[in-house]
C-alpha positions as CSV (number, residue, x, y, z in Angstrom):
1,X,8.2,-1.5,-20.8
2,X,8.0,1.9,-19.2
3,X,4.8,3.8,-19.6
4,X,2.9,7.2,-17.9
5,X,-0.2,7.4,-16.8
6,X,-2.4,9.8,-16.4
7,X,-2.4,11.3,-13.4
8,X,-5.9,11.3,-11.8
9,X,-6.2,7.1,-12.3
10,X,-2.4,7.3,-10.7
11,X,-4.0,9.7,-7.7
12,X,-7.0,6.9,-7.4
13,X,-4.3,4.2,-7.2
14,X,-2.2,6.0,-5.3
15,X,-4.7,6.6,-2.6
16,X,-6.6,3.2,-2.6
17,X,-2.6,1.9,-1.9
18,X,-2.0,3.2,0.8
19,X,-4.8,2.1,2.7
20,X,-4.6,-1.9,1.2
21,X,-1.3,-1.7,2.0
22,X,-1.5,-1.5,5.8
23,X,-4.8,-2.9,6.5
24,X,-4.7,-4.4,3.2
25,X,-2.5,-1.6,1.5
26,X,-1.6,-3.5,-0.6
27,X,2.8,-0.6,0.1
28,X,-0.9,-0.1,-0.3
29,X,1.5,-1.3,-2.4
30,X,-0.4,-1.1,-5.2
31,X,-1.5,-2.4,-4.8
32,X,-1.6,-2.8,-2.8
33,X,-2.7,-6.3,-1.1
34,X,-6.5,-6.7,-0.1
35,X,-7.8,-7.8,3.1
36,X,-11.3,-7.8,1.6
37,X,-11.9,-12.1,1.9
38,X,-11.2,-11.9,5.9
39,X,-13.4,-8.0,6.9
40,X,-16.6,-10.2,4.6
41,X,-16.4,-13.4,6.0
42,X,-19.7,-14.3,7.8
43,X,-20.8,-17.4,10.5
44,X,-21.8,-19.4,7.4
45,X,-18.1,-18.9,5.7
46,X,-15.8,-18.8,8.1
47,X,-12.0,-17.6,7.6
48,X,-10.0,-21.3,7.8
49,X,-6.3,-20.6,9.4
50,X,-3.4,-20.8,7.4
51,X,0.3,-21.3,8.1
52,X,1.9,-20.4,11.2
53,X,3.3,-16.2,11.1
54,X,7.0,-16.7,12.6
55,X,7.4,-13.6,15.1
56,X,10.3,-11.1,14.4
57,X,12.3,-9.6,16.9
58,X,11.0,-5.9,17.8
59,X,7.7,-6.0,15.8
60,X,4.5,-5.6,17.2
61,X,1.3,-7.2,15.9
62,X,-2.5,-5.7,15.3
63,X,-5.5,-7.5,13.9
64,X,-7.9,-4.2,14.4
65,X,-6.5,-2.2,11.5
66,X,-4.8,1.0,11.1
67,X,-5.7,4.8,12.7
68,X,-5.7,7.2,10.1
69,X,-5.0,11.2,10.4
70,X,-5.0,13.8,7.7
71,X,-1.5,15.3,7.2
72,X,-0.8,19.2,6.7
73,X,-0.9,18.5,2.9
74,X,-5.0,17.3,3.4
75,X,-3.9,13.5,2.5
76,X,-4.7,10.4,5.0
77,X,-1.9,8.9,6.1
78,X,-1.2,5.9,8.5
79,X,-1.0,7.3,12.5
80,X,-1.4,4.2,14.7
81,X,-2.9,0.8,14.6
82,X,-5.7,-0.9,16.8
83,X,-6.0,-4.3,18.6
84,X,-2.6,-5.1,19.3
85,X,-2.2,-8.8,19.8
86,X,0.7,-10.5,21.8
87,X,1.6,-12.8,18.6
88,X,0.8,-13.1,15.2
89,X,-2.2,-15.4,14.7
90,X,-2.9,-17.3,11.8
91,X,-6.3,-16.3,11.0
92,X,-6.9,-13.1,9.2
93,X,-5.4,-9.8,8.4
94,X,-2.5,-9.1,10.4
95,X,-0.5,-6.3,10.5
96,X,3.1,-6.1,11.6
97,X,5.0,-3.0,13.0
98,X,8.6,-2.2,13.9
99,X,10.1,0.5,14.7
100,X,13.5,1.3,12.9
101,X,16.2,3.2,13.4
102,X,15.9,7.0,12.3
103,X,12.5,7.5,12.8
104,X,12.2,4.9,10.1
105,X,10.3,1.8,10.6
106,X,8.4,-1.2,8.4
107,X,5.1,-2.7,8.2
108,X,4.3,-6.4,7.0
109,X,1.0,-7.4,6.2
110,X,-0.5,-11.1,6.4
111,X,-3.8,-13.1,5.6
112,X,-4.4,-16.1,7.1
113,X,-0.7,-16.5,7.9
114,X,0.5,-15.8,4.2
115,X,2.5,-12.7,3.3
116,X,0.3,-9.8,1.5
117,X,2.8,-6.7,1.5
118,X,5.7,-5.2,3.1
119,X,6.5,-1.6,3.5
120,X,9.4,0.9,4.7
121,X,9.4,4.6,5.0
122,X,9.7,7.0,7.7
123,X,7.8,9.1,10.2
124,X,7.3,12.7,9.7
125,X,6.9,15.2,13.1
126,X,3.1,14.5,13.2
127,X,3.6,10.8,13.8
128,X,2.5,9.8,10.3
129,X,3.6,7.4,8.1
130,X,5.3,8.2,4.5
131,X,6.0,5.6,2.7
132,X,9.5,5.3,0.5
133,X,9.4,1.4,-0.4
134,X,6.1,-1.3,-1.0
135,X,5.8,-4.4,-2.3
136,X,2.9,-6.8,-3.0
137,X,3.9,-10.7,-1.9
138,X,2.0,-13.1,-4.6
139,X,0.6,-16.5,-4.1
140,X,4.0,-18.0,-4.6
141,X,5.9,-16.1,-1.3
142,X,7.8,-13.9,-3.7
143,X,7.7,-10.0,-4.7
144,X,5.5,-9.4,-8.1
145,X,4.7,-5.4,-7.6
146,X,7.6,-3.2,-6.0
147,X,6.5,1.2,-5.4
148,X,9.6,3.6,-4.8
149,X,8.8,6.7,-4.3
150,X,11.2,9.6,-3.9
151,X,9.6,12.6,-1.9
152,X,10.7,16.0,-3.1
153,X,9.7,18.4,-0.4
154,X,11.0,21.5,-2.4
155,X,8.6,20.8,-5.2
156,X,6.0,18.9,-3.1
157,X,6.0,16.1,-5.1
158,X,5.9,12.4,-4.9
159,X,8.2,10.4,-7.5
160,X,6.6,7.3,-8.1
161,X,8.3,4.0,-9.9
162,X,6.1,0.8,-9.8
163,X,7.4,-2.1,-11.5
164,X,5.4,-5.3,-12.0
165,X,7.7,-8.3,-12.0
166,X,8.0,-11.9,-13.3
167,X,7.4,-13.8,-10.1
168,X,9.5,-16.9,-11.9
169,X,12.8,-14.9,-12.1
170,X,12.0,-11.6,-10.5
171,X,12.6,-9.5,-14.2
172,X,11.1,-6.3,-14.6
173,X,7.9,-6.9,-16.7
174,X,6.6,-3.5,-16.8
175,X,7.4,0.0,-15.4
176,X,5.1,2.9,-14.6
177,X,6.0,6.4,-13.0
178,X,4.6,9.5,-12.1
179,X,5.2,12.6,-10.1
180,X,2.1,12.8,-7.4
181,X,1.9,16.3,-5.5
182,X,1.9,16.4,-1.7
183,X,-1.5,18.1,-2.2
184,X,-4.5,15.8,-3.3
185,X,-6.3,16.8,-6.5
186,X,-9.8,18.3,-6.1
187,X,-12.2,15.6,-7.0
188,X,-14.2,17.3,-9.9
189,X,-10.7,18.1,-11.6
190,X,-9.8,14.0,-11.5
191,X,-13.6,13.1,-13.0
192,X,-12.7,15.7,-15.6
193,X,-9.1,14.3,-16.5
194,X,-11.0,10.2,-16.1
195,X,-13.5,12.3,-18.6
196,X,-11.1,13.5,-21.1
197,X,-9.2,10.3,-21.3
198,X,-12.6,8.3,-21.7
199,X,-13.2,11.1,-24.7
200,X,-9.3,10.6,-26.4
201,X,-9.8,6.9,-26.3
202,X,-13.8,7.2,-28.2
203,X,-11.8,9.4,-30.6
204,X,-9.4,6.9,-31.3
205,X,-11.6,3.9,-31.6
């Protein structure tokens, strides 16, 4: 099933992503992946541990959350991460960094020792993060939301592909895509297009 959304709800999505999918967010997804049961936890609830993170070989682990910088385009994107850790605990939102090769590099998320999200993309000249590749992890280990997007710097825009997926055989169960420009929308022109689409739908009713 391939469908098209409207772009302001895709520019909300788009933007709540990428912030769940590093510190949440939820390749950021999209997704993506939500940190939100570990940063509410109080004394009287407290976050029980969960399985044991196995380390990979060149990543580095953070349990303070990401750094965020505006890029020339006036979006946030990911610059650096906080409280580095010497291994991946069990307790919590933890991110995972490595550095690839091309200025490339991918980010894991976990929660309480269960995989949220992974992402890959590359790093532009300012040190931030564009993301080509997300994926939300579900409940049963296995991918059940996967993001490409294609960037088009001609154009200045952002091809997105999110496909939802059966997490019993992996099959495609729905698509959506869009074309998201470099440049945020202005704000009032999104509540006007959330407007519109909230008057089409009355209409139809």
């Amino acid at each position: 099933m391939k469908k098209k959304l409207p772009l302001g709800r895709i520019v909300t999505i788009f933007s709540a992503c990428t912030v769940m999918a590093v510190a949440t967010f939820g390749i950021s997804g999209c997704d993506w992946l939500s940190g939100d049961d570990a940063q509410n936890a109080t004394p009287t609830t407290p976050v029980t541990a969960g399985s044991k993170i196995e380390p990979i070989e060149g990543m580095r682990y953070y349990v303070g959350g990401p750094v965020m910088r505006q890029d020339q385009y006036g979006r946030m994107r990911v610059k650096s991460f906080n409280g580095e850790i010497k291994k991946p605990t069990a307790r919590g939102l933890v991110i995972g960094y490595k550095e690839l090769e091309g200025d490339r590099f991918e980010l894991r998320t976990w929660l309480n020792g269960d995989p949220v999200s992974e992402q890959r993309g590359f790093v532009d000249g300012e040190g931030l993060f564009w993301y080509d590749e997300r994926s939300t992890i579900g409940p049963e280990g296995v991918v059940i939301v996967r993001q490409t997007l294609t960037h088009d710097d001609d154009a200045k825009i952002i091809h997105s592909v999110v496909e939802h997926l059966d997490p019993t055989d992996g099959e495609v169960v729905s698509m959506y895509e869009t074309d998201l420009p470099y440049s945020p929308p202005d704000v009032n022109m999104e509540d006007e297009e959330e407007e519109a689409d909230a008057a089409d739908d009355s209409e139809d009713e």
